[in-house]
C-alpha positions in Angstrom: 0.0 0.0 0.0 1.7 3.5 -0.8 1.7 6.5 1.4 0.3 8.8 -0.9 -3.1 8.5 -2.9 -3.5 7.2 -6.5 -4.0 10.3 -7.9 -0.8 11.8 -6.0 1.2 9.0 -7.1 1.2 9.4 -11.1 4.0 10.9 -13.3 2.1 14.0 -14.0 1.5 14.8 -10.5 5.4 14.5 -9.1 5.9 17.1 -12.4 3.4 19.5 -10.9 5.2 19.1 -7.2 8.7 19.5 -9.2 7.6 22.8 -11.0 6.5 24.0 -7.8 9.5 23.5 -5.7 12.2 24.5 -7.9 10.3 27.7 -8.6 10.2 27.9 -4.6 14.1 27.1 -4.8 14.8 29.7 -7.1 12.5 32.7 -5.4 14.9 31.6 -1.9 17.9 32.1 -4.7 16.9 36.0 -5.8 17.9 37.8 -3.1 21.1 36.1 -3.0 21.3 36.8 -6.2 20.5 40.8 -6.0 22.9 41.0 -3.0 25.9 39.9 -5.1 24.8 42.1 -7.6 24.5 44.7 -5.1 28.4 44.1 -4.1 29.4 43.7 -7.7 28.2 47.5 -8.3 29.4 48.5 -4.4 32.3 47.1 -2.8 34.9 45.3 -5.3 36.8 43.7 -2.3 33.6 42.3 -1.0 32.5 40.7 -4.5 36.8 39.5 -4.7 36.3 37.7 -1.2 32.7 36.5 -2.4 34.0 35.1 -6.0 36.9 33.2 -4.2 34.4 31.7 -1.5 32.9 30.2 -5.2 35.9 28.1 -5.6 34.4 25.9 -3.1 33.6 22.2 -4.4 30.1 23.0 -1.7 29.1 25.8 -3.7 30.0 24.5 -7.3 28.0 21.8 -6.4 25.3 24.1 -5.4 25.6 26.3 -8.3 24.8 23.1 -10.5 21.5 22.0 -8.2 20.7 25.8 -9.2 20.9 25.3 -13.0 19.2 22.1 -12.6 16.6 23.5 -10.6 16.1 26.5 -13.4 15.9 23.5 -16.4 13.5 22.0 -14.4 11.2 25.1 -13.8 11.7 25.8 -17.6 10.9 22.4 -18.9 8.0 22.3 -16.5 6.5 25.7 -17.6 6.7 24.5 -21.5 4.6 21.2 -20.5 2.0 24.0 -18.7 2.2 26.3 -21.7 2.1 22.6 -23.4 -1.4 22.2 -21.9 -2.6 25.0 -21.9 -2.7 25.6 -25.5 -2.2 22.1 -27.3 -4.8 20.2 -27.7 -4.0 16.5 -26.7 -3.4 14.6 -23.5 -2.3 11.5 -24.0 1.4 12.1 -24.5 1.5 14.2 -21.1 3.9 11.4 -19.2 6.5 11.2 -22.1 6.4 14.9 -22.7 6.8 15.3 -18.5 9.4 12.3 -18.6 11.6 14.6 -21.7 11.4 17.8 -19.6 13.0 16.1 -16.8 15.2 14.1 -18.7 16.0 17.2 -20.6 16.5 19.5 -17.6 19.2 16.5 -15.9 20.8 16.7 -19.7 21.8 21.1 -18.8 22.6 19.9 -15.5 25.3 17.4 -16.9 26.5 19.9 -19.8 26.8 22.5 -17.1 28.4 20.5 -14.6 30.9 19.0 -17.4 32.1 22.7 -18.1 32.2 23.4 -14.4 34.6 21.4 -13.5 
């Protein structure tokens, strides 16, 4: 017996639940974000000490959940703009299966030039 309900437990649904969270991931991410941004226009010392604190394996690993996380938002918002405008439904769990296969594939490319 599974923990979660049949209609929680389908392909489609785990899509909708990763769409979710990496957009969730990524709106935690944008104030980081502005903040370097913020010390790339203010204080160069501050963004030199910041940039060398990105040579750490932690945050390049990191920094590759984050483009993984923003393939997966992307892939997930073309299979909503997907059906939202197309007019099937039956090829909804290879299409969701694609964009996640898809948005590991960045992940990989990025990683391989990464490291």
């Amino acid at each position: 017996m599974s923990i979660f309900p049949a209609h929680r437990n389908h392909p489609i649904y785990w899509a909708f639940v990763l769409h979710r969270l990496s957009g969730l991931a990524l709106a935690l991410f944008l104030p980081v974000h502005l903040y370097v941004l913020s010390l790339a226009i203010g204080d160069g010392g501050k963004l030199d000490e910041f940039l060398d604190w990105t040579a750490n394996p932690w945050v390049k690993a990191a920094e590759v959940t984050l483009v993984v996380l923003l393939a997966l938002h992307m892939a997930g918002g073309l299979r909503v703009l997907a059906l939202e405008f197309l007019p099937w439904r039956d090829n909804q769990k290879t299409l969701a299966a694609f964009a996640g296969a898809t948005a590991l594939g960045f992940g990989v490319l990025y990683l391989l030039n990464v490291v």
